[in-house]
PAZAPA-4460 file (N, C-alpha, C; in steps of 0.05 Angstrom, whole numbers, plus 32768, in hexadecimal, padded with zeros to 4 digits):
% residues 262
    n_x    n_y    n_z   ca_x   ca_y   ca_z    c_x    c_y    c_z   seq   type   mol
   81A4   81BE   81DA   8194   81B7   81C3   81A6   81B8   81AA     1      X     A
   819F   81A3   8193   81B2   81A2   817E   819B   81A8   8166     2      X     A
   81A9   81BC   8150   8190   81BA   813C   81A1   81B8   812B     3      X     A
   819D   81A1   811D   81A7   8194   8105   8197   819B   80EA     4      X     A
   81A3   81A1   80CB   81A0   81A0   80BA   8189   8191   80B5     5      X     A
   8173   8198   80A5   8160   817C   809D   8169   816C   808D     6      X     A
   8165   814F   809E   8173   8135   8089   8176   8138   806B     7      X     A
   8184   8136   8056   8188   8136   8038   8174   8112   8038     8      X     A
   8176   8104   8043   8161   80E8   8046   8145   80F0   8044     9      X     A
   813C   8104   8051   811F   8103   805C   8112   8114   8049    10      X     A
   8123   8127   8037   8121   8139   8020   8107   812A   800D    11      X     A
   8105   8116   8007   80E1   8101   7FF6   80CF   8103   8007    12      X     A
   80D9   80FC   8025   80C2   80FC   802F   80B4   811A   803C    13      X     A
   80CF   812E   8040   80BD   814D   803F   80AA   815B   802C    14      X     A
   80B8   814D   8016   80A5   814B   7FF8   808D   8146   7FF2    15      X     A
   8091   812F   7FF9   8076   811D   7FF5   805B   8124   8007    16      X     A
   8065   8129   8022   8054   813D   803C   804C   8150   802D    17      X     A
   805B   8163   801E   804C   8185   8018   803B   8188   8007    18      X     A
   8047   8166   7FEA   8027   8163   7FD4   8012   8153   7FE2    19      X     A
   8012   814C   7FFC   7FF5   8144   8003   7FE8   8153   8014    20      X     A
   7FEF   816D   8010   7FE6   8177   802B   7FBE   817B   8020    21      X     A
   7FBC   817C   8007   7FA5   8189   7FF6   7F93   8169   7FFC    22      X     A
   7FA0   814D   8005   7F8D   8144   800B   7F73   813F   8024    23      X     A
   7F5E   8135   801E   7F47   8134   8028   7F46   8119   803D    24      X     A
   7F52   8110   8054   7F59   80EF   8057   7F3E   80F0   8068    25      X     A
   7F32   80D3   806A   7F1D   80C7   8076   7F23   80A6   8074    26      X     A
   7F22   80A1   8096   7F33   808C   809E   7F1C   8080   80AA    27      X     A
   7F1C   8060   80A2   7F0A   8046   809F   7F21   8032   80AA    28      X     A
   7F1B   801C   80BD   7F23   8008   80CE   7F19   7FF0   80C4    29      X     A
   7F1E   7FD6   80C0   7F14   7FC0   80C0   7F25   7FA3   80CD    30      X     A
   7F19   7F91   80DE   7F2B   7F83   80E9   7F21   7F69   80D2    31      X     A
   7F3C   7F5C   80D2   7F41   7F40   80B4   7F45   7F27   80C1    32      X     A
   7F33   7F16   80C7   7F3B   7EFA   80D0   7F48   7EEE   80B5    33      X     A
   7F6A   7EE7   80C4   7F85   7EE1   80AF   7F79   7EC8   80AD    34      X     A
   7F67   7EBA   80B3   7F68   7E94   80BE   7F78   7E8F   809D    35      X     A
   7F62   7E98   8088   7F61   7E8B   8072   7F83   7E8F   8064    36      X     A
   7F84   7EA5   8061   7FAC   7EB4   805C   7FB8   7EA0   806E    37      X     A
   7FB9   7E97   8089   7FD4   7E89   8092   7FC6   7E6F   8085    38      X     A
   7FB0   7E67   8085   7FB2   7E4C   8076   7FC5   7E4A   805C    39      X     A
   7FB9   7E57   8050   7FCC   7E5E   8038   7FE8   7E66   8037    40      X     A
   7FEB   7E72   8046   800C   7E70   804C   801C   7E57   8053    41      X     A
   8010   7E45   8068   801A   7E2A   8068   801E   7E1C   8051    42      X     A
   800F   7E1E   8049   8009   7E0E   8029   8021   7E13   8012    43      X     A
   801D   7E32   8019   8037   7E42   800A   8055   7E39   800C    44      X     A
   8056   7E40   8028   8072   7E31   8036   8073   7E0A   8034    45      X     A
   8069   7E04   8038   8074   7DE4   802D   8070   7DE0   8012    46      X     A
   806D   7DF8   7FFB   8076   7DF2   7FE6   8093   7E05   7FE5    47      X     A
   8097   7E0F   7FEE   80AF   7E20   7FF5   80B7   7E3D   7FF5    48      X     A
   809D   7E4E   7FF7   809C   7E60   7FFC   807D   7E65   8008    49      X     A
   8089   7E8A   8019   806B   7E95   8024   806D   7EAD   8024    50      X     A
   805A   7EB2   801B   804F   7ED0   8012   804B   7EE0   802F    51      X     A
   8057   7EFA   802E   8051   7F03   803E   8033   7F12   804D    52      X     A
   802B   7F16   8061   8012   7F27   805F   800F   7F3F   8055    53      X     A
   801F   7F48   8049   801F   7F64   803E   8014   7F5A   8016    54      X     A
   802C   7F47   8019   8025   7F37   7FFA   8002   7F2C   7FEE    55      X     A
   7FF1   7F22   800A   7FE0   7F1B   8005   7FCB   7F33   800B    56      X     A
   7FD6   7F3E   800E   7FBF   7F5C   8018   7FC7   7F70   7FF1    57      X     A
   7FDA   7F79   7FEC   7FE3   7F85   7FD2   7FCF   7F6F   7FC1    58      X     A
   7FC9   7F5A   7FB6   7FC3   7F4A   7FA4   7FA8   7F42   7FAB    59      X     A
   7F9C   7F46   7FC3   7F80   7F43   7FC6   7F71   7F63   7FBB    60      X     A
   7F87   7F7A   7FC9   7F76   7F93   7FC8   7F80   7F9A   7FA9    61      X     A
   7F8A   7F97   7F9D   7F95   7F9B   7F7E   7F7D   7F94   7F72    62      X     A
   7F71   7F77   7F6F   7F54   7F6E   7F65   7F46   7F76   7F69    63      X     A
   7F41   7F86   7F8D   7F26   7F8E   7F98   7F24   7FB0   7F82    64      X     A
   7F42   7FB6   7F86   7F3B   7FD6   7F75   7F35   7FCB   7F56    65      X     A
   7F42   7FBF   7F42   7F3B   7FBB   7F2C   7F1F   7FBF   7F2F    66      X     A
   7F0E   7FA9   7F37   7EEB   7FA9   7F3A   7EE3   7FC4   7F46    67      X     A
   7EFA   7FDE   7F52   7EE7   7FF5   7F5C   7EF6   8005   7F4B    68      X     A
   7EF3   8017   7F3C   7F04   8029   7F22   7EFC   803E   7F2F    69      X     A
   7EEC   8048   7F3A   7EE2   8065   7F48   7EFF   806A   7F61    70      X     A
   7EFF   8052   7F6E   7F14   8055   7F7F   7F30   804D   7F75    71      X     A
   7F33   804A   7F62   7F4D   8041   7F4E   7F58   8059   7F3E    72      X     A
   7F5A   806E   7F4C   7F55   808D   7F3C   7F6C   809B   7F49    73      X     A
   7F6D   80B0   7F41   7F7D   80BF   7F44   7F79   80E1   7F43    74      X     A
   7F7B   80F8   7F55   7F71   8111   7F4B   7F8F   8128   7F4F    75      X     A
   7F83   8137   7F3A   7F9A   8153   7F35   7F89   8162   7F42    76      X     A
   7F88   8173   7F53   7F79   818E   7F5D   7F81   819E   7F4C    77      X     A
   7F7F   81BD   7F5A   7F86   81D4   7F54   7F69   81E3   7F4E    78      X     A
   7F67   81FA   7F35   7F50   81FF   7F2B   7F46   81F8   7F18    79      X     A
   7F4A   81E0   7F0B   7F40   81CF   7EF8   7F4B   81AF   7EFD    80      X     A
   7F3B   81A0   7F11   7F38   818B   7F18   7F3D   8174   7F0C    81      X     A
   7F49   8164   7F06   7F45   8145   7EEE   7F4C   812A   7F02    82      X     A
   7F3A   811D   7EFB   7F40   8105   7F10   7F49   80EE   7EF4    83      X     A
   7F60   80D4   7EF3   7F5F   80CA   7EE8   7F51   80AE   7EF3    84      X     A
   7F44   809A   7EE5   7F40   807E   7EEB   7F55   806F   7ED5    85      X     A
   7F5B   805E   7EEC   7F73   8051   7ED5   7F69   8034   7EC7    86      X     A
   7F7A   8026   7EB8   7F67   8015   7EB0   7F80   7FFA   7EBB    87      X     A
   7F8C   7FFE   7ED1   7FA9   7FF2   7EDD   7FA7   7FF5   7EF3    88      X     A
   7FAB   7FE1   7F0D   7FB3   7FE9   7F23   7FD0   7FED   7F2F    89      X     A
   7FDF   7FFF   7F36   7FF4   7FF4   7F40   7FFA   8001   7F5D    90      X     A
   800A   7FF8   7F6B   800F   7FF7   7F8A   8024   8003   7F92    91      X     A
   8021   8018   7F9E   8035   8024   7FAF   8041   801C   7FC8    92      X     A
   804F   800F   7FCB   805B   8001   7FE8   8072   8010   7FF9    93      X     A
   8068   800C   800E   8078   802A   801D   808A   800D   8028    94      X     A
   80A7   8018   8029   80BA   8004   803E   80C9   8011   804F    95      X     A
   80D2   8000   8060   80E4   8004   8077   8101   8007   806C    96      X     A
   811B   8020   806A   8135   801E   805C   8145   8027   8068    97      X     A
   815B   8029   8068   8171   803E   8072   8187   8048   8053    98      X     A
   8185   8065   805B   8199   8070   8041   81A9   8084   8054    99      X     A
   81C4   8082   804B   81D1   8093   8058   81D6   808E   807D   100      X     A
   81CE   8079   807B   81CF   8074   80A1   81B8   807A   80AC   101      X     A
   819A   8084   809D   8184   808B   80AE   816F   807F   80A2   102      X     A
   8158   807A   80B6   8145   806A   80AD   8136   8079   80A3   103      X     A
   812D   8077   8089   8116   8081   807A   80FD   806E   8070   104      X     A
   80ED   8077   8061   80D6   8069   8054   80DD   807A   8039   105      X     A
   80DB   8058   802D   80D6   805E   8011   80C3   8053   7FFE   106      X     A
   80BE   8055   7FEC   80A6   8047   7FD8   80AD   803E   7FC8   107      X     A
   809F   802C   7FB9   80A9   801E   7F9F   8084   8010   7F93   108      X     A
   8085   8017   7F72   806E   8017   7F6A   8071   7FFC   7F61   109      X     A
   805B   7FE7   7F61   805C   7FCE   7F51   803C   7FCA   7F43   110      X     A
   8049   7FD3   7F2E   803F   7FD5   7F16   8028   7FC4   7F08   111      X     A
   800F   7FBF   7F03   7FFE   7FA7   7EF6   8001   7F9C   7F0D   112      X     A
   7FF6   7FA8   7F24   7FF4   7F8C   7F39   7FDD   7F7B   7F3A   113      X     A
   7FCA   7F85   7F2D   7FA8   7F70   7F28   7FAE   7F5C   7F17   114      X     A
   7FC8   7F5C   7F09   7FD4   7F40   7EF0   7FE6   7F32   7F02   115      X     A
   7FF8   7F34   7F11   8004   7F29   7F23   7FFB   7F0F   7F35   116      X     A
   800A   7EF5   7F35   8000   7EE3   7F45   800C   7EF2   7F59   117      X     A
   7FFE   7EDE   7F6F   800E   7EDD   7F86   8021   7EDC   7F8E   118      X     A
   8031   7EC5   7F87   804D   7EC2   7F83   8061   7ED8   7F7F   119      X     A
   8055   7EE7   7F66   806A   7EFC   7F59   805F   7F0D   7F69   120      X     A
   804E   7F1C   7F73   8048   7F2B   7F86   805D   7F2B   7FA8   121      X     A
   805F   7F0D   7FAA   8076   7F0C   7FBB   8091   7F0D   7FB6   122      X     A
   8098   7F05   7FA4   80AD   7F12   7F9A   80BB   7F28   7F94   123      X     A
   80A8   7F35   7F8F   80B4   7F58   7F81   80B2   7F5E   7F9C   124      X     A
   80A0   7F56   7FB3   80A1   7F6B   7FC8   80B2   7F65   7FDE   125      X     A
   80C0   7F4C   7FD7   80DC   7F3A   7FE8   80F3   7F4C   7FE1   126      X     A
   80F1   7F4D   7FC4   8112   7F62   7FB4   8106   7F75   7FBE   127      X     A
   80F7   7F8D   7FBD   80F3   7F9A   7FC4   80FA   7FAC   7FE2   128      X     A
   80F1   7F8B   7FF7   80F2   7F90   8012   8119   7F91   801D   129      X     A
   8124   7F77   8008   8141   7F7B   800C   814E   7F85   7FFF   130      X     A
   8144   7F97   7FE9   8155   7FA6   7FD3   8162   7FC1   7FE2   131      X     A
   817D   7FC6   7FD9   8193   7FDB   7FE0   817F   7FF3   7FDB   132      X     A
   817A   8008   7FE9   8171   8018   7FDC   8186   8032   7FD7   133      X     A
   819A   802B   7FD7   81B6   803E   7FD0   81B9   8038   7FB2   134      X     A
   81B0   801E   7FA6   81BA   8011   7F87   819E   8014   7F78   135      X     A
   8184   8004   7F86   8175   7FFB   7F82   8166   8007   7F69   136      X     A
   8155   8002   7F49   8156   801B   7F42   8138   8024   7F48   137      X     A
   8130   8013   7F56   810D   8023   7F5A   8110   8036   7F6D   138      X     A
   8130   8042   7F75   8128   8052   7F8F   8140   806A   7F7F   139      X     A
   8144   8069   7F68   8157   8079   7F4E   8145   809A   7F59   140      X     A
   8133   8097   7F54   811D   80BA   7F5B   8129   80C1   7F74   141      X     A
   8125   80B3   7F8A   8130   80B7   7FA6   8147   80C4   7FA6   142      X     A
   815A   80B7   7F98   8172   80C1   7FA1   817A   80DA   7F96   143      X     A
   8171   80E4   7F80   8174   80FA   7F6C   8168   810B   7F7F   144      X     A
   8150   810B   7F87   813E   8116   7F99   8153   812D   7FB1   145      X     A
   8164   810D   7FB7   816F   8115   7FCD   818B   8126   7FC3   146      X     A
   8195   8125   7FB4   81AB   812C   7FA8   81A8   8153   7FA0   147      X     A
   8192   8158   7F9A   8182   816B   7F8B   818F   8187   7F9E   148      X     A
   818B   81AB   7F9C   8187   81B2   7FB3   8165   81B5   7FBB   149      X     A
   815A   81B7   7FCC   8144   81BB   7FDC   812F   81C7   7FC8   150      X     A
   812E   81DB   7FBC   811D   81EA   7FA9   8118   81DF   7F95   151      X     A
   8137   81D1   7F86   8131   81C4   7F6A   8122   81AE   7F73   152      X     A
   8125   8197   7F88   8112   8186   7F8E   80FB   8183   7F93   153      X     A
   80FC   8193   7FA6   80D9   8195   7F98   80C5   819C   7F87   154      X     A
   80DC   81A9   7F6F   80C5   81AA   7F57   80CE   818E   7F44   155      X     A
   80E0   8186   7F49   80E6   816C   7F40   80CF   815F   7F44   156      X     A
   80CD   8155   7F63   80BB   814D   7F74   809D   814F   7F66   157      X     A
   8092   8169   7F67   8081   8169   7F5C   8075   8160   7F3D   158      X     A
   808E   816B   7F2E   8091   8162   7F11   808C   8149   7F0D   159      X     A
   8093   8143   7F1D   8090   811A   7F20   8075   810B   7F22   160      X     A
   806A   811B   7F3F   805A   810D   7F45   8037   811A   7F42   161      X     A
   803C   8130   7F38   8027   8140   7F31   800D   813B   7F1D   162      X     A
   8015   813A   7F04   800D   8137   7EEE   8001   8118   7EEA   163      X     A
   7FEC   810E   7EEE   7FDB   80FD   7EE8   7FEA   80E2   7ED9   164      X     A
   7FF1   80EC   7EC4   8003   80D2   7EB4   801D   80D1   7EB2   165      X     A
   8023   80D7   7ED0   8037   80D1   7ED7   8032   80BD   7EF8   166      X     A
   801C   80BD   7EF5   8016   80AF   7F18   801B   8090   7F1A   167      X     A
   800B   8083   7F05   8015   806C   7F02   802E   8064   7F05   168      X     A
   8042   8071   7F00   805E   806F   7F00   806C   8079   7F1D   169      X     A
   805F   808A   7F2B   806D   809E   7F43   8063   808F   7F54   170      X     A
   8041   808F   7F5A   8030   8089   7F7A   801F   8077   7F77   171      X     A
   8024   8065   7F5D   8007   804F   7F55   7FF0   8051   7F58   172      X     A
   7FE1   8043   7F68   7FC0   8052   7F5A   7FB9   804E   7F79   173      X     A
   7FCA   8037   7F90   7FBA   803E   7FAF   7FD7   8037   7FBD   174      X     A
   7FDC   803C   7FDA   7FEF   8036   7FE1   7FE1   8021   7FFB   175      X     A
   8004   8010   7FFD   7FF6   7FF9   8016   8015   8005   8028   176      X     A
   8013   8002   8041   802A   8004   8057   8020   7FF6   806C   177      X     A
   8039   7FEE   807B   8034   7FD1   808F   8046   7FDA   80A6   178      X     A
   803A   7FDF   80B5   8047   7FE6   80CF   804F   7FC3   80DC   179      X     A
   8040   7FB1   80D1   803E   7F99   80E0   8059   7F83   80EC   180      X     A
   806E   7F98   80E9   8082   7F81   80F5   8080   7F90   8112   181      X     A
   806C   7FAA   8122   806E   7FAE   8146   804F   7FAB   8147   182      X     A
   804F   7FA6   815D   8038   7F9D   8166   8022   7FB5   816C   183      X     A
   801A   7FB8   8151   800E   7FCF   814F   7FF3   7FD0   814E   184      X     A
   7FDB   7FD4   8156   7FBB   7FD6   814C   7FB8   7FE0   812D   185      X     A
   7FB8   7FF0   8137   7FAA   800E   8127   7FBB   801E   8115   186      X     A
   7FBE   802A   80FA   7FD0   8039   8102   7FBF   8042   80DE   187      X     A
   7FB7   805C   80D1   7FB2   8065   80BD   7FCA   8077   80B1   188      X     A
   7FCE   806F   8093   7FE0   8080   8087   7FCF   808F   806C   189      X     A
   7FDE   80AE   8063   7FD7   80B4   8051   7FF1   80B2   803A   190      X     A
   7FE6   809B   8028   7FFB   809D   8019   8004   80AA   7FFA   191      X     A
   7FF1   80BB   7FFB   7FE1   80D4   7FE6   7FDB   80C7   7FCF   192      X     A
   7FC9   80AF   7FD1   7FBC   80A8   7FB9   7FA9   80A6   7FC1   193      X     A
   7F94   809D   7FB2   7F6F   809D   7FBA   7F6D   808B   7FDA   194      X     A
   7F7A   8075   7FCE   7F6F   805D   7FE8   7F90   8057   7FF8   195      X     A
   7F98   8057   800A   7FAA   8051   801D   7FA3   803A   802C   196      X     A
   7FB0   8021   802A   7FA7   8012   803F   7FBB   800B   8051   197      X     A
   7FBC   8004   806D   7FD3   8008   808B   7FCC   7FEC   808D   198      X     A
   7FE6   7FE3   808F   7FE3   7FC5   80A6   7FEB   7FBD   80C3   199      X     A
   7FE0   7FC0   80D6   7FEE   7FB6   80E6   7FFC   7F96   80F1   200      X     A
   7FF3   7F97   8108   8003   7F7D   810C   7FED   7F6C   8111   201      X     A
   7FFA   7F54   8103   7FDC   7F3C   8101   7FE1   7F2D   8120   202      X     A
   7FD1   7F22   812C   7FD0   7F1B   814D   7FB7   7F07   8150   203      X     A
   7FB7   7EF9   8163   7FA8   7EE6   8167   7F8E   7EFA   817B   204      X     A
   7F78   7EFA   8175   7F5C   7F0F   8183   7F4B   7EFB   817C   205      X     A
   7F34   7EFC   8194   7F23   7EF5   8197   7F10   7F01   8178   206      X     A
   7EFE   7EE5   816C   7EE7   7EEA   8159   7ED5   7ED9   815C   207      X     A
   7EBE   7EE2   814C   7EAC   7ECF   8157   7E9F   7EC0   813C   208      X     A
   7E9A   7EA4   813F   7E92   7E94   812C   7E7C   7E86   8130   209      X     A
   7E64   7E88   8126   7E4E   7E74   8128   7E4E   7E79   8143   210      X     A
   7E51   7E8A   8156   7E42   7E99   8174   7E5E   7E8C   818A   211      X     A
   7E68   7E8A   8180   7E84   7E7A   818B   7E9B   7E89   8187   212      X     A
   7EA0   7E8D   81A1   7EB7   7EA9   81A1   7ED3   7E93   819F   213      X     A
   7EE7   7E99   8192   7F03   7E8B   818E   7F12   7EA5   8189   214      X     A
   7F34   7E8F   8186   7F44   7EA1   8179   7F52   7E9E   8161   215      X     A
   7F57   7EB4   8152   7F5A   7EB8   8139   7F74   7ECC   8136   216      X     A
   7F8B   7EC3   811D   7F95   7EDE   8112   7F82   7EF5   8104   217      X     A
   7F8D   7F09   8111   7F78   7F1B   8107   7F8B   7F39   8104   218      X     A
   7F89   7F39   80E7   7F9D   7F55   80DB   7F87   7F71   80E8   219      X     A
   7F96   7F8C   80F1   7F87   7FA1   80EC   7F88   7FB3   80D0   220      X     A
   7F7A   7FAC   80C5   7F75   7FC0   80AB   7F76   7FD4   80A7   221      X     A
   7F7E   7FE8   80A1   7F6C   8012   809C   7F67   800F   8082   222      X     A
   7F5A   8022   8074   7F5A   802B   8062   7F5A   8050   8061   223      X     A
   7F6A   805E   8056   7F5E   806F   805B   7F5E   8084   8036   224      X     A
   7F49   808F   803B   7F41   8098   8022   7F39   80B9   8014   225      X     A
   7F44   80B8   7FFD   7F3F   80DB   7FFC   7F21   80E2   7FFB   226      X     A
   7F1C   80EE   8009   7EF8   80FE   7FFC   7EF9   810B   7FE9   227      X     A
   7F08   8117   7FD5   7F07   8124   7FC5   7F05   8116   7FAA   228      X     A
   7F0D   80FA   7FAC   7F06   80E3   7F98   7EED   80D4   7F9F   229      X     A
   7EF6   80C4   7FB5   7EDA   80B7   7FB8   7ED6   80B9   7FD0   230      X     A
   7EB4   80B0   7FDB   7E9C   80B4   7FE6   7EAA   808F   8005   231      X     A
   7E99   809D   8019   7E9B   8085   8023   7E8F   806C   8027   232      X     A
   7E80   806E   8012   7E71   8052   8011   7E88   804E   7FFB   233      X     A
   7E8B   804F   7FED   7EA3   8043   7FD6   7EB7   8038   7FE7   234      X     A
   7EC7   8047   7FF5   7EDE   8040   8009   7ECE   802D   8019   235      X     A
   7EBD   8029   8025   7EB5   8013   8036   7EB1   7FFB   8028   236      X     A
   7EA5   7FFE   800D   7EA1   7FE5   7FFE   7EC1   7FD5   7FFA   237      X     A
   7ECF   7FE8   7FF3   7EF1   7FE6   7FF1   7EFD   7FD2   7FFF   238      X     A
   7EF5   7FE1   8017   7EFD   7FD5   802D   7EFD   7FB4   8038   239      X     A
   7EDC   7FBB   8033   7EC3   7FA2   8034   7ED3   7F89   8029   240      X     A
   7EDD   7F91   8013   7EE2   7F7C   7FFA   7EFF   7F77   8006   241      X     A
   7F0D   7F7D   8000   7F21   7F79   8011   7F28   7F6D   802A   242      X     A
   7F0E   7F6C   8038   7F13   7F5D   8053   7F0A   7F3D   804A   243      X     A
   7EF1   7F41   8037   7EEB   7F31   802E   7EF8   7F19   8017   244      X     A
   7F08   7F27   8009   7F1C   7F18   7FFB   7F2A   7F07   8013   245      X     A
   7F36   7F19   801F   7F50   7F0F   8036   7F42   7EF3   8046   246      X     A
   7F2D   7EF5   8057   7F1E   7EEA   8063   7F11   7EC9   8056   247      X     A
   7F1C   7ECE   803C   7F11   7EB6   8027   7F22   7EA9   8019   248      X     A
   7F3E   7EBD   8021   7F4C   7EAA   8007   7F58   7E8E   7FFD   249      X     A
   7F57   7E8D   7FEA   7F57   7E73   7FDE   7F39   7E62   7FD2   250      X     A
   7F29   7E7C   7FDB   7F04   7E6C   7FCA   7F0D   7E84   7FB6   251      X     A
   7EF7   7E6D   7FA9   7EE6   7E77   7F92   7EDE   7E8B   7F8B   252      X     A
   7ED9   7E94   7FA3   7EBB   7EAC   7FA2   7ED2   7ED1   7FB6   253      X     A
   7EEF   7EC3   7FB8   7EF9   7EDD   7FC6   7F0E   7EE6   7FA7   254      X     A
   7F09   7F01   7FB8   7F1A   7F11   7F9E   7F3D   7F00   7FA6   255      X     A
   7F41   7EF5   7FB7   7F5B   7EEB   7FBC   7F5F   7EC7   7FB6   256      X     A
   7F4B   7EC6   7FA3   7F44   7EA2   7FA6   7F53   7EA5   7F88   257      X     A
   7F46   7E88   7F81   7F53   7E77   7F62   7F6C   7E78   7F5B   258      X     A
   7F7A   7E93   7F51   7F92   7E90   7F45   7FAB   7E9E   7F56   259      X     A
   7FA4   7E9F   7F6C   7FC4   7EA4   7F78   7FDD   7E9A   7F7E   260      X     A
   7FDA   7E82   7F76   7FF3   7E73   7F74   800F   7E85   7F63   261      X     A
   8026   7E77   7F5B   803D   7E83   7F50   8052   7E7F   7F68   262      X     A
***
């Protein structure tokens, strides 16, 4: 047996584990017929670009939270409680990286994502997805993090991400993570903001239409959500909307329709 030092890499994410331990998670499933998203993606691509599924999921659920402010919140525990509602949504995106030779996860907040077309929504999360995270400066906290010794970091750590008006800037107001490049079902994350949503891998499954069973891309959804903010009919409505944006986009009438172009 070899016992190695704990990674100086994994130092954010030991962090980030010990300030959520105070949360409350309650985990909600929904399956997404993509039909309407890969239409739109074609469309996308023979103008010369295509948004990823992660891209059209951040910019549907960005609008769905604007319209829910209860779940667009944020809370400080302890013995005097304060929850903030923001009057901004922004998005925490967990990615796939390597620093130092080891694979980690890291985050990066994108800021006013309910103002964001589509377009720029794919964009920031393209640099994002190929950005150095040795240079990069949205990942500047990380590396200090890592640099730190063990004790000072985590009050760093905390100093950071603790304090209410500072969240918008640290953990944004929900986080989205995408397991979806393995062929995965299911999979719930807590990403210590109110609403967490998991993507897995989108796949062709049986649905049924007008009593007529076919096949369809069909994303697995989670949501999973603090109880100490909100209730689960709120998170289901969340949810609801969300599937329902996705499931429509490009009408009128979905939170993912009219102006997504860019």
């Amino acid at each position: 047996m070899r016992a190695d030092p704990f990674p100086r890499e994994r130092r954010h994410t030991a962090y980030f584990l010990r300030g959520i331990r105070a949360c409350a998670p309650v985990f909600l499933g929904a399956e997404v017929d993509m039909t309407a998203v890969r239409q739109h993606q074609r469309q996308a691509g023979e103008q010369g670009g295509r948004p990823s599924t992660v891209a059209y999921v951040l910019y549907t659920a960005a609008r769905v939270l604007a319209a829910h402010p209860e779940a667009n919140a944020a809370l400080r525990g302890g013995m005097r409680p304060r929850i903030a509602h923001f009057g901004t949504v922004a998005a925490k995106l967990a990615l796939d990286k390597r620093m130092g030779g080891r694979r980690v996860v890291l985050a990066a907040v994108l800021p006013d994502l309910h103002l964001m077309s589509l377009g720029d929504i794919a964009r920031n999360t393209a640099r994002l997805r190929d950005g150095d995270p040795e240079s990069a400066p949205e990942f500047a906290g990380v590396r200090i993090l890592h640099r730190l010794p063990g004790p000072l970091g985590r009050l760093a750590y905390r100093a950071g991400t603790r304090p209410l008006r500072r969240r918008l800037a640290t953990t944004g107001t929900f986080s989205v993570t995408s397991l979806g490049h393995r062929p995965l079902t299911w999979f719930h994350s807590v990403g210590g903001t109110t609403v967490t949503l998991g993507l897995g891998a989108v796949a062709d499954r049986p649905v049924v239409r007008g009593g007529t069973v076919g096949a369809a891309p069909v994303l697995p959804l989670s949501l999973t959500f603090d109880h100490r903010v909100i209730d689960g009919a709120e998170a289901a409505d969340v949810l609801g909307d969300i599937k329902h944006g996705l499931e429509n986009f490009g009408r009128s009438d979905a939170h993912g329709g009219g102006s997504a172009g860019g």
